[in-house]
C-alpha positions as CSV (number, residue, x, y, z in Angstrom):
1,X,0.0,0.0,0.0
2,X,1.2,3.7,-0.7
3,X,0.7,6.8,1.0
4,X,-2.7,7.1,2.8
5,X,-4.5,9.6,4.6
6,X,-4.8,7.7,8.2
7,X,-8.3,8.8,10.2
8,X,-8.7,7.6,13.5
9,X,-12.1,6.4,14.0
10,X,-13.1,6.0,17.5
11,X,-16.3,3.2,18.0
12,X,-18.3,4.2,20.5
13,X,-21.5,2.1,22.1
14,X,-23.9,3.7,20.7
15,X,-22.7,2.9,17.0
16,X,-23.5,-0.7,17.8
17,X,-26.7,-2.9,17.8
18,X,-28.3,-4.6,20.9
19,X,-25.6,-8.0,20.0
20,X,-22.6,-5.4,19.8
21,X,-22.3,-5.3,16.2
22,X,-21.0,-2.3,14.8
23,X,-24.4,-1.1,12.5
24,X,-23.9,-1.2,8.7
25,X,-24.6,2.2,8.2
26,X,-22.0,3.5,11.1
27,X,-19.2,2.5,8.6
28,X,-20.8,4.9,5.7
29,X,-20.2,7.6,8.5
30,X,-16.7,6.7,9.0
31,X,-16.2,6.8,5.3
32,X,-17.9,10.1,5.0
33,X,-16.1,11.7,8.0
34,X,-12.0,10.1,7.0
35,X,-13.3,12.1,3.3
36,X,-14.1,15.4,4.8
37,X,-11.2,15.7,7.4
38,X,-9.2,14.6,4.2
39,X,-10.1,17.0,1.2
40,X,-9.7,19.8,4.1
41,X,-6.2,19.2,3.1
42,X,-6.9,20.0,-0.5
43,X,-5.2,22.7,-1.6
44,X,-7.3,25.8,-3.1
45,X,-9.8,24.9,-0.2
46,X,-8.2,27.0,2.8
47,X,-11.5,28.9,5.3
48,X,-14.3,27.2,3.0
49,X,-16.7,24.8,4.5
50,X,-15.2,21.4,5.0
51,X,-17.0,19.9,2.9
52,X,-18.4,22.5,0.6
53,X,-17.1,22.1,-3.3
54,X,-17.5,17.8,-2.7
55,X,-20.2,16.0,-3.8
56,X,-20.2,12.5,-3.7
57,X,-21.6,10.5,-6.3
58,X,-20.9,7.1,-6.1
59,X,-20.5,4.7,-3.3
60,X,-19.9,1.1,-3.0
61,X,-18.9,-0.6,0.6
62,X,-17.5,-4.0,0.9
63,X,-17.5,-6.0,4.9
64,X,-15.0,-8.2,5.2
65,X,-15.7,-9.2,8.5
66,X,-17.7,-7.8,11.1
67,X,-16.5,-5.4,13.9
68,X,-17.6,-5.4,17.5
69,X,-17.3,-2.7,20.1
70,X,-15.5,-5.1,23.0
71,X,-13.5,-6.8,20.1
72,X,-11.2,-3.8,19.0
73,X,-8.4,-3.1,21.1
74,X,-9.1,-0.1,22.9
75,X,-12.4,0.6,20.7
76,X,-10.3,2.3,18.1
77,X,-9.4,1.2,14.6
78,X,-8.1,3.1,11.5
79,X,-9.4,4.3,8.0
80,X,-6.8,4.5,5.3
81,X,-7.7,7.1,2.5
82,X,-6.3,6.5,-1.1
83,X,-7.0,7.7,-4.4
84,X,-7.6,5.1,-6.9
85,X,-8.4,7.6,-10.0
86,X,-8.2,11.1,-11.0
87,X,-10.4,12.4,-13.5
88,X,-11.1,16.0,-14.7
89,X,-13.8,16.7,-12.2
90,X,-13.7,13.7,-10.2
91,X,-11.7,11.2,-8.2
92,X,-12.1,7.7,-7.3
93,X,-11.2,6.7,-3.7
94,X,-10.6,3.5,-1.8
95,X,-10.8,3.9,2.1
96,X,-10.2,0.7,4.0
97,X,-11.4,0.4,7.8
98,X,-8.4,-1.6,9.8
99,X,-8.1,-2.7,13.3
100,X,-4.6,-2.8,15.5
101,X,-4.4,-6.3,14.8
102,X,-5.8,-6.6,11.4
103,X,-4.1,-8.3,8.4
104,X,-7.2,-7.5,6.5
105,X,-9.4,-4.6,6.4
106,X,-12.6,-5.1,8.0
107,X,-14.2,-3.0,5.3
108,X,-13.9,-1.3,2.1
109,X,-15.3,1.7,1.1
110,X,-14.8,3.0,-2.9
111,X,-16.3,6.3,-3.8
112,X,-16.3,8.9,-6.5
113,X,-16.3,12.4,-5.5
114,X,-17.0,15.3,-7.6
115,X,-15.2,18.9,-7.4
116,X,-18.7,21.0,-7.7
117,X,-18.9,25.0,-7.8
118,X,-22.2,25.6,-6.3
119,X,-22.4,29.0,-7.7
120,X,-22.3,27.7,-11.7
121,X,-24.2,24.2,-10.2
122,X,-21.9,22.3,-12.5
123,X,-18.9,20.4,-11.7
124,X,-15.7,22.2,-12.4
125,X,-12.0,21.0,-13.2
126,X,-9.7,20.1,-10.5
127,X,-6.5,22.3,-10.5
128,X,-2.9,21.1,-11.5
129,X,-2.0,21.7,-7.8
130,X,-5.2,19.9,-6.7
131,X,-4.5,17.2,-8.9
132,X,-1.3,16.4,-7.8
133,X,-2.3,16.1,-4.0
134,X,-4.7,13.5,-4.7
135,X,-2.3,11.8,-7.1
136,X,0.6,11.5,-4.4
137,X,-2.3,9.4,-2.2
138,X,-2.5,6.8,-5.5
139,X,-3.4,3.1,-4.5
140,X,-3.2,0.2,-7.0
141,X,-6.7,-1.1,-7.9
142,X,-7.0,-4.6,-6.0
């Protein structure tokens, strides 16, 4: 694996159901808040609204296993951010969810995300400097 963007993603009880399953729709949320703190990184986007200019348009999630609250080590696990593709106005990401003892992901989340100027309500071309940030993330497809 190359660079990621690591997010620490904390489980808490409440993101569980009644057998202590972590619920399917917690790990969308992990997903969607590893992309935001991410792309505040992107450069051009300094004092706008984390996730303002983003739109996501695709989303696929893979389990691998299933995660339980009392089974991580110190209810804390990992998601690793990589870009898989960069289009003109878009980019396809991979972000895998990874326990401290993990040899496997216990998810994985691929998504496209759209660069979107709400003003014109039309997607709009990354920059060469934008470009090249979410190139020097790049994952292999798998």
């Amino acid at each position: 694996m190359g660079k990621t963007y690591d997010y620490d993603v904390h489980l808490r009880w409440s993101d569980a159901d009644r057998q202590g399953h972590i619920n399917n729709g917690k790990f969308a949320t992990y997903a969607e808040d590893a992309r935001i703190e991410w792309f505040e990184h992107l450069p051009g986007r300094e004092g706008r609204v984390p996730s303002g200019g983003l739109i996501l348009a695709r989303q696929e999630i893979e389990y691998h296993r299933q995660v339980l609250t009392e089974g991580e080590p110190g209810k804390h696990m990992v998601m690793k951010c990589s870009a898989l593709s960069v289009g003109r106005t878009s980019a396809r990401i991979r972000e895998e969810l990874w326990g401290e003892n993990d040899t496997t992901p216990a998810c994985t989340v691929v998504c496209v995300l759209v660069n979107f100027d709400y003003e014109a309500q039309s997607s709009t071309p990354w920059t060469d400097q934008q470009r090249e940030w979410i190139e020097s993330f790049a994952a292999e497809e798998r």
